[in-house]
Every structure is written in structure tokens, then in C-alpha cells.
N, C-alpha and C positions, 0 to 999 in steps of 0.2 A: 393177411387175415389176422385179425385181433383175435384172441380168445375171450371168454366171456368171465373165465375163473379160472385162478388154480390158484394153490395153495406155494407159495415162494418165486410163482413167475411172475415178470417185470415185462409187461408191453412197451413202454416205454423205452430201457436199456437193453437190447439182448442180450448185452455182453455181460451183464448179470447175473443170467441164468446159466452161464455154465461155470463149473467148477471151478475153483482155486487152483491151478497149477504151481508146479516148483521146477524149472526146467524139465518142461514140455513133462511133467510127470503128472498124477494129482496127486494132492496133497498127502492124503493119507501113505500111498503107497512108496514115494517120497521120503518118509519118515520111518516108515515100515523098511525100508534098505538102509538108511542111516541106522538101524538098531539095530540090524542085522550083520552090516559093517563092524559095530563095534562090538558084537558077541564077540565074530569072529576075531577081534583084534585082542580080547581080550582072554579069550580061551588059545587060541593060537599062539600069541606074543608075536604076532607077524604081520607088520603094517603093509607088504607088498599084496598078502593073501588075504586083507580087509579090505583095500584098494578094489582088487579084484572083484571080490563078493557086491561090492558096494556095485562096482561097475554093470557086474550082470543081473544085480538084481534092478538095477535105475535101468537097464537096456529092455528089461521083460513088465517093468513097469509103463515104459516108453509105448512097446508094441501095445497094449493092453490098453493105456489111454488113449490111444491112436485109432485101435477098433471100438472102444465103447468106452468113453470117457465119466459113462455114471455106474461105469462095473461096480465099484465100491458100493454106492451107492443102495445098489439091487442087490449084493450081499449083505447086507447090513440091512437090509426090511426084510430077508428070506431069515435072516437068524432071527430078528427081534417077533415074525408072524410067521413062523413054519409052516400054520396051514394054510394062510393065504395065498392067493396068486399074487402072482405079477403083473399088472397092466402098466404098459410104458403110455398108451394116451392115455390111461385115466385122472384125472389131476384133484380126483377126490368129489365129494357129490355136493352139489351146490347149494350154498346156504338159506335159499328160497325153494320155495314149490310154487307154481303156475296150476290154478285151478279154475278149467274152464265150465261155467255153466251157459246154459242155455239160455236167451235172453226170452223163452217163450215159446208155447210151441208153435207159433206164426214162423218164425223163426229158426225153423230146423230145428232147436233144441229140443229138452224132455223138459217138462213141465213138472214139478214137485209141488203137486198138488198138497194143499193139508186134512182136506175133508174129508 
């Protein structure tokens, strides 16, 4: 089933539409354990105990892309629209409107008369 619109989906490629990963991570969180690594290496002076950090935070970035790989994603609209919701089908409201009138009232329609 094609969709009819969204805003950054690709009918054509799906492989498109999903996230950037960096071994099996997404991107963001990915980078987000690489800085985290190096805090620790740098506040610590302990490369075994940046190792480590790096490792468990790339293993809880793993699980987390593995259950919902646009988590990032939905954090990052809930910080920028705090009172909005969240809708995971909604792909944004479409950039036409379909306005149906009556061709008559032969025709089941209503008639807008002018007189």
C-alpha cells in the first residue's frame, strides 16, 4: 500500500525511510556514547573504564534501537512541542483539501441557490 503523503517518506526506496545507523545503533545515540566515552576518559585518565562506558552505553543504545528505532526521533519533537502529541501514523495534514459539492439537487446534492 502506497501512502498518499508524508513529509520525508520515500515510496519508492524504504530503505530510506529508516534511520541512519552506526553499528546497529542510531546515529545520534551512537555519538551520544562516544562523548560519553571520552568524558569518562578524560575525567577518569582510564582508558579501560572509557572502554567500558562506551561499551555499555553502545549495548543500551543497541537494545533501544532495536525496540524503537525512531526513539530519538520522538524525543526530540516531545522537547521541541511539549504540548503536543505524539502521533506515530500521522505524517502531517495534506497540502490539498478535496471539496465536494453537489452537482444539483437532481443529484443528491444541496443546491446553493443565490435568490
Amino acid at each position: 500500500m502506497r501512502m498518499v503523503r508524508g513529509d520525508g517518506i520515500c515510496n519508492e526506496y524504504g530503505a530510506l525511510n529508516d534511520p541512519l545507523k552506526i553499528l546497529g545503533v542510531e546515529r545520534s545515540l551512537f555519538f551520544l556514547s562516544l562523548v560519553f566515552a571520552l568524558v569518562l576518559f578524560i575525567a577518569m585518565d582510564g582508558l579501560l573504564l572509557a572502554c567500558a562506558g562506551f561499551a555499555l552505553s553502545w549495548l543500551a543504545g543497541r537494545v533501544t534501537t532495536a525496540y524503537d528505532d525512531r526513539f530519538v526521533a520522538v524525543i526530540r519533537e516531545t522537547l521541541r512541542n511539549p504540548g503536543g502529541w505524539y502521533d506515530a501514523a500521522d505524517y502531517g495534514s495534506p497540502p490539498w483539501v478535496v471539496i465536494i459539492e453537489g452537482a444539483g439537487a437532481g443529484a443528491g446534492g444541496r443546491s446553493r441557490g443565490g435568490g
